[in-house]
C-alpha positions as CSV (number, residue, x, y, z in Angstrom):
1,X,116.5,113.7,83.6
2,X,119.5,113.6,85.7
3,X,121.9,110.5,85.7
4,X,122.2,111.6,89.6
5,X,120.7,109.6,92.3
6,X,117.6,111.1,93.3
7,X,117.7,110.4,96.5
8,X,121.1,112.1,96.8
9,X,120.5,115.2,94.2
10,X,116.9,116.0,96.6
11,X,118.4,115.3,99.9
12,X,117.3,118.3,102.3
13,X,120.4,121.0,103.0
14,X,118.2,123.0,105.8
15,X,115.4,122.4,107.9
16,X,113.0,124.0,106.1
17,X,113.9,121.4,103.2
18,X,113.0,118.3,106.3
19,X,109.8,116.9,105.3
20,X,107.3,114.7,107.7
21,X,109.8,115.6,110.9
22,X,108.6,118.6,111.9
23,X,108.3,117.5,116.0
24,X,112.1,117.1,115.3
25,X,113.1,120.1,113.3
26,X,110.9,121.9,115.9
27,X,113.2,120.5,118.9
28,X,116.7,121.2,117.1
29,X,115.5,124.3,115.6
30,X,115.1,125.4,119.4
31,X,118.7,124.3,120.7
32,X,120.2,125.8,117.9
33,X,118.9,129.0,118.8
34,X,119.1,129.0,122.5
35,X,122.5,127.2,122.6
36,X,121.0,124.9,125.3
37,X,121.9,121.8,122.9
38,X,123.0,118.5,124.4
39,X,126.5,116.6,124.6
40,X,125.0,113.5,122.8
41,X,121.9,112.2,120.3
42,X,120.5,109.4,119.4
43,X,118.1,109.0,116.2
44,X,116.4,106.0,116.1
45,X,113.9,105.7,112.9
46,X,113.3,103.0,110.3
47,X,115.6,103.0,106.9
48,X,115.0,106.4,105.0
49,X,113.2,108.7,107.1
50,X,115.9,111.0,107.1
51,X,118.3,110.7,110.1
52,X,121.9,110.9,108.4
53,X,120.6,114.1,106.5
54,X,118.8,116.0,109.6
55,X,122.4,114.9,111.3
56,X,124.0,116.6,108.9
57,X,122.3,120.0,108.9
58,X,121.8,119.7,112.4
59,X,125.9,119.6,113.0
60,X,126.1,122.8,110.3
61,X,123.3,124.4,112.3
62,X,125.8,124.1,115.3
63,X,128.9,125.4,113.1
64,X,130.1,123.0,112.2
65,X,132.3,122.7,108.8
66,X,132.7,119.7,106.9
67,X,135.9,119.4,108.5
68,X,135.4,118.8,111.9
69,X,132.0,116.5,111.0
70,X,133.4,112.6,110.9
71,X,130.8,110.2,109.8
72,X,131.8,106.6,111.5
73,X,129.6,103.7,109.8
74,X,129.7,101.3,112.8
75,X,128.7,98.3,110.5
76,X,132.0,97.7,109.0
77,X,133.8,100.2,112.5
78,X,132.5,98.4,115.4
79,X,135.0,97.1,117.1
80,X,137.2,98.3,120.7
81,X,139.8,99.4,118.4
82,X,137.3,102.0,116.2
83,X,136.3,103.3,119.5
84,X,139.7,103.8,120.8
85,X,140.8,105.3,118.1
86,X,137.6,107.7,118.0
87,X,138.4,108.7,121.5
88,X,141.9,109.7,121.0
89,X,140.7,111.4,118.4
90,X,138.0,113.4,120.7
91,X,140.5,114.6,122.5
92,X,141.9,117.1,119.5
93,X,140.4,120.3,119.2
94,X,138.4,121.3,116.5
95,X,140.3,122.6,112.6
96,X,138.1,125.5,112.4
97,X,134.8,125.0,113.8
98,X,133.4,125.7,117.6
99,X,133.0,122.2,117.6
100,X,133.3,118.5,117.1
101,X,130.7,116.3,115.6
102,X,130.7,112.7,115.8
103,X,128.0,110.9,113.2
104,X,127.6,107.3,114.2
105,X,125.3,105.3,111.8
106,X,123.7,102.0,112.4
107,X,125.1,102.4,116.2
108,X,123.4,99.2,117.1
109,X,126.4,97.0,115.2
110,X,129.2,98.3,117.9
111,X,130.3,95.0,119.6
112,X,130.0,94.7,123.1
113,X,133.3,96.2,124.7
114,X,133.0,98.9,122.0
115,X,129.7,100.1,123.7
116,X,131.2,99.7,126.9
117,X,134.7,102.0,125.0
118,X,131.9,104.6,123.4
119,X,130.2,104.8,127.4
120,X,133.3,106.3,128.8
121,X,133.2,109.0,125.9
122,X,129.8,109.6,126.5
123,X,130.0,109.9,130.4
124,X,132.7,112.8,130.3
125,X,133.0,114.1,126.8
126,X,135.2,117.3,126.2
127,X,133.3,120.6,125.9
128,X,134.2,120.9,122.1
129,X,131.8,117.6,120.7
130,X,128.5,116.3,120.2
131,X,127.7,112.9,119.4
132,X,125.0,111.7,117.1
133,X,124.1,108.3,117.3
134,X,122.2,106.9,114.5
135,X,120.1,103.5,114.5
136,X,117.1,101.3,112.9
137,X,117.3,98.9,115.9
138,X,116.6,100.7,119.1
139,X,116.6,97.4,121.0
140,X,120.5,96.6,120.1
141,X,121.6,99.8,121.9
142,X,122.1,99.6,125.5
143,X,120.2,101.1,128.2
144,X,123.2,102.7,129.3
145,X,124.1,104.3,126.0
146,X,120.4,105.6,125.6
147,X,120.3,107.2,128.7
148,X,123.2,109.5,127.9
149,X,121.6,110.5,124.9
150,X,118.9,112.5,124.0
151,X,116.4,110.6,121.8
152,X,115.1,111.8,118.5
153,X,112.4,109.7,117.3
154,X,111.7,109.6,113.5
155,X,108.8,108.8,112.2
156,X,108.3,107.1,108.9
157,X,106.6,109.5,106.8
158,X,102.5,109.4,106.0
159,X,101.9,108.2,102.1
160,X,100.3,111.5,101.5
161,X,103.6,113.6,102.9
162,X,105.7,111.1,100.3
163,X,103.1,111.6,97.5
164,X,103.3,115.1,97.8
165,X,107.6,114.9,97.6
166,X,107.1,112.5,94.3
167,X,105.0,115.2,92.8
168,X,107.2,118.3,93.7
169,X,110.4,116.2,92.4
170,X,108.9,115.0,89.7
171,X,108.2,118.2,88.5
172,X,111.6,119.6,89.3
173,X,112.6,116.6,86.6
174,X,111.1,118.8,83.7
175,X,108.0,115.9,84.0
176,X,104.5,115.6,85.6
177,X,102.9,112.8,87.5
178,X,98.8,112.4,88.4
179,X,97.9,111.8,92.0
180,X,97.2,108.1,91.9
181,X,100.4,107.9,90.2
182,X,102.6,109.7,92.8
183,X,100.2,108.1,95.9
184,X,101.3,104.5,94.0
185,X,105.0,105.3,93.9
186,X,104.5,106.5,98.0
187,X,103.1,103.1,98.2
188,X,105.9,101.3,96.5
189,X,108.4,103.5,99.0
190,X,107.1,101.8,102.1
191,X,107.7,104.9,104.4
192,X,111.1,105.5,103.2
193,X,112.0,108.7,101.4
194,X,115.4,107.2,99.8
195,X,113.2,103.8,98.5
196,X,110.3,106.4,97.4
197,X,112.8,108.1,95.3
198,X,114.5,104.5,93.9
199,X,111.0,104.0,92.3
200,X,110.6,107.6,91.5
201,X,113.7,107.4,89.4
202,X,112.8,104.1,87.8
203,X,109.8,105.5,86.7
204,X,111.2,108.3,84.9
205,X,113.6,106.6,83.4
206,X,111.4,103.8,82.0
207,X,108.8,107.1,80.6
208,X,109.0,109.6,77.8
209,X,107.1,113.2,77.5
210,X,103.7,113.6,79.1
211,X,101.7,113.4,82.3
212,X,102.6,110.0,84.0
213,X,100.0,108.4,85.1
214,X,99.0,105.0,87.6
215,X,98.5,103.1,84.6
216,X,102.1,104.0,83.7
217,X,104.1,103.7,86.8
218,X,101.8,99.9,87.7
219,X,103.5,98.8,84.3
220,X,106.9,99.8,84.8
221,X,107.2,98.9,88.7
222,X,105.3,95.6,87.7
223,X,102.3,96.4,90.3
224,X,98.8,94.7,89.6
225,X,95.9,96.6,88.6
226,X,94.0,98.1,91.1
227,X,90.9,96.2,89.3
228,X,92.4,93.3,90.0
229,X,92.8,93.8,93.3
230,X,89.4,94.7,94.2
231,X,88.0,91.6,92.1
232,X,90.3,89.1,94.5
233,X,89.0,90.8,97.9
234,X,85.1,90.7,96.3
235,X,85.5,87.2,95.3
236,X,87.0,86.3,98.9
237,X,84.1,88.4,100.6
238,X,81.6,85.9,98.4
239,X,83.8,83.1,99.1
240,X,84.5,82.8,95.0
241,X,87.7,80.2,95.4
242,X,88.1,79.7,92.0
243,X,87.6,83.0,90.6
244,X,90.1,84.6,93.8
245,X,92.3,82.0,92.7
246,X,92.1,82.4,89.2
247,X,93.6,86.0,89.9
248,X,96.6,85.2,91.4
249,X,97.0,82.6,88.8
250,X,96.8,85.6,86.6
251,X,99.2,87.8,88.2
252,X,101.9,85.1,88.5
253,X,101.7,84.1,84.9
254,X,102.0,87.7,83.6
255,X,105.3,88.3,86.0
256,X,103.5,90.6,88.5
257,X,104.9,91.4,91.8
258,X,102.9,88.8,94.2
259,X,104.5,90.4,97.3
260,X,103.1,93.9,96.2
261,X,100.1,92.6,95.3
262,X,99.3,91.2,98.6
263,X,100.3,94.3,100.3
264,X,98.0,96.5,98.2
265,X,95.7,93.6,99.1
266,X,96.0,94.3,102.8
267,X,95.9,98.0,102.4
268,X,92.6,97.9,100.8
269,X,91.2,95.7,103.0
270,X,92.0,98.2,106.1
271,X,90.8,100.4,104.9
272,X,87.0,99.1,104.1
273,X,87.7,98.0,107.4
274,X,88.0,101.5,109.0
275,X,85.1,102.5,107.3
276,X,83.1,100.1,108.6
277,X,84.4,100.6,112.1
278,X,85.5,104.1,112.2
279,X,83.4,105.5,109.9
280,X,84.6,109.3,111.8
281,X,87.9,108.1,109.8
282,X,86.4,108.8,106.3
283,X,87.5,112.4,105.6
284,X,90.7,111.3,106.4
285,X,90.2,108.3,104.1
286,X,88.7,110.9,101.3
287,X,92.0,112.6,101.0
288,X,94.2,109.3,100.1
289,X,91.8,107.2,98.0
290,X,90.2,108.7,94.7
291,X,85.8,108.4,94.1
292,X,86.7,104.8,93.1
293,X,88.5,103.4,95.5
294,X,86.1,105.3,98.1
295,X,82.6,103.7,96.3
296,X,84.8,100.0,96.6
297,X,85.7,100.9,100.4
298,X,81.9,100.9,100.8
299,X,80.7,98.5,99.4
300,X,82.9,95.8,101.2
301,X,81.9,97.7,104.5
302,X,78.3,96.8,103.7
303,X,79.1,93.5,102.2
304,X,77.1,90.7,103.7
305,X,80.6,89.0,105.2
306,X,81.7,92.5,106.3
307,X,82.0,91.5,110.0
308,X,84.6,89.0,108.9
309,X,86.8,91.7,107.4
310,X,88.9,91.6,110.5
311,X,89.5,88.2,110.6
312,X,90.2,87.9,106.2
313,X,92.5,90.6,107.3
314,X,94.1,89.1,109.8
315,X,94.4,85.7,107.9
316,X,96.2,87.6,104.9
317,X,98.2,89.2,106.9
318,X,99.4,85.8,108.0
319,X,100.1,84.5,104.2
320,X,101.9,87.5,103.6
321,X,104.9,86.9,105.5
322,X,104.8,83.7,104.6
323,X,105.3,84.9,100.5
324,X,109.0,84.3,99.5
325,X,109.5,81.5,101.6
326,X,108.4,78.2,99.1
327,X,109.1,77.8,95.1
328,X,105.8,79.3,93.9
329,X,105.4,82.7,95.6
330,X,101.5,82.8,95.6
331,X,101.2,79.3,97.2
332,X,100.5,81.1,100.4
333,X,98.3,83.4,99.3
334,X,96.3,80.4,97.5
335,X,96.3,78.7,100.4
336,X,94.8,81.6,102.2
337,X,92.2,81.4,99.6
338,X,91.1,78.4,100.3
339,X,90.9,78.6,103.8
340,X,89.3,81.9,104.0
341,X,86.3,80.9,101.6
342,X,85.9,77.4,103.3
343,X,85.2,79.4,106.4
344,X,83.1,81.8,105.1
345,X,81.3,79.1,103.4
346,X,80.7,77.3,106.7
347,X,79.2,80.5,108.6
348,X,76.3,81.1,105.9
């Protein structure tokens, strides 16, 4: 395997290479080839879904050459004097391309009077530029700002769309990886390519020859076993304290991940929740949860405490932001435990 960053080696060149964007690709696609394309952007996505890349082939698709494309991170640029500067520099023509293109990433970090600089760029920029403004936290920018700018929202990509990116990089690695294994390392990604390919490539490195497999990447990520998992929500369901808590006892002592765990926790749980309640949502359920995980689904659906799936969801879902924040990481989760079974005992 390459010493290369993943994340950097696979980074899409073209549209074509732009996975889980296509109502984006589709709109700049369209510009590109009409030459009705705007004076200014603004992509607004979470971390990783691909906005500094599609930026990039986005200003080649224009014509533009590496030359005239300046990349401005306004974390450690956001001051008056950034802006000034980048406005005088507006003002020069292009080296060799038709255009200018300005890449702004994490706009939101511009102090105050260097939004109110950037504006007066933005209200009459020169014929020769385009701006792209790049940002994780939409609310930070200005109304002003987003109104002379045409937004470009990214979506974070669907597990299955990042499964499927594991499995095609993976085997661009000279290696091969199962389908629980590369719908585990989506997982683990959180709906961000670049974080999807961090674990990628820490699961490669950490393998030798051979299929990979769940059971391989849960071991060298540290993730619980999906057993486990599915005994803890049973033994909640049947209001089992000791056993539920037995489990996390388990995990802690054996250096697991508690803060994964609880997420996979909360994913499964959903999801026996949907088939309860959406049971129209099962073919779509099918195609990300192997005959296993499907047969468990079902049976907490027609668990005798299934109506109270929503609120042991909601009660989890409480804990879990909650996990990081005292000495012993589970002690929310435990205390969830024992509230949750208390409760459940008490409506029997």
């Amino acid at each position: 395997m390459s010493h290369e960053v993943l994340y950097r080696k696979y980074r899409p060149h073209t549209f074509a290479e732009v996975a889980g964007q296509e109502h984006i690709v589709s709109a700049l696609e369209n510009q590109v080839k009409t030459g009705n394309f705007g004076h200014a952007y603004l992509f607004y996505g979470s971390r990783g879904t691909g906005k500094t890349s599609v930026a990039r082939i986005f200003a080649r698709a224009l014509g533009c050459t590496d030359k005239d494309l300046y990349e401005i991170d306004a974390a450690s640029n956001n001051g008056i004097d950034d802006v000034r500067e980048l406005r005088d520099g507006v003002r020069t023509l292009p080296f060799e391309s038709p255009l200018k293109v300005y890449l702004i990433d994490e706009v939101h970090m511009l102090s105050k009077p260097a939004f109110n600089a950037l504006l007066k760029t933005l209200e009459e920029p020169p014929a020769h530029v385009v701006f792209i403004l790049a940002t994780t936290e939409l609310h930070k920018v200005p109304d002003t700002i987003i109104s002379r700018c045409q937004m470009q929202t990214f979506y974070r990509p669907s597990s299955e769309v990042l499964a499927d990116v594991v499995k095609k990089i993976t085997k661009k690695e000279g290696s091969k990886i199962d389908t629980e294994g590369a719908r585990l390392v989506a997982f683990l990604g959180d709906g961000s390519f670049r974080d999807t390919l961090g674990v990628l490539q820490k699961v490669l490195a950490g393998t030798g020859e051979g299929e990979i497999t769940v059971e391989i990447v849960a071991n060298i990520t540290g993730v619980p076993e999906v057993s486990q998992i599915h005994s803890f929500l049973l033994a909640l369901l049947d209001a089992r304290a000791a056993e539920a808590l037995e489990i996390l006892e388990k995990i802690a002592t054996h250096n697991r991940d508690i803060k994964i765990f609880s997420r996979r926790v909360l994913d499964e749980l959903r999801l026996a929740m949907l088939i309860k309640y959406a049971p129209e949502m099962r073919k779509e359920i099918e195609q990300i949860a192997d005959k296993e995980r499907l047969a468990f689904f079902t049976q907490l659906a027609t668990h005798p405490n299934s109506t109270k799936i929503s609120a042991v969801l909601k009660e989890l879902l409480e804990s879990h932001d909650l996990i990081g924040t005292t000495s012993l990481a589970q002690i929310p989760l435990e205390l969830a435990v024992v509230s949750i079974t208390e409760k459940l005992k008490h409506a029997q």
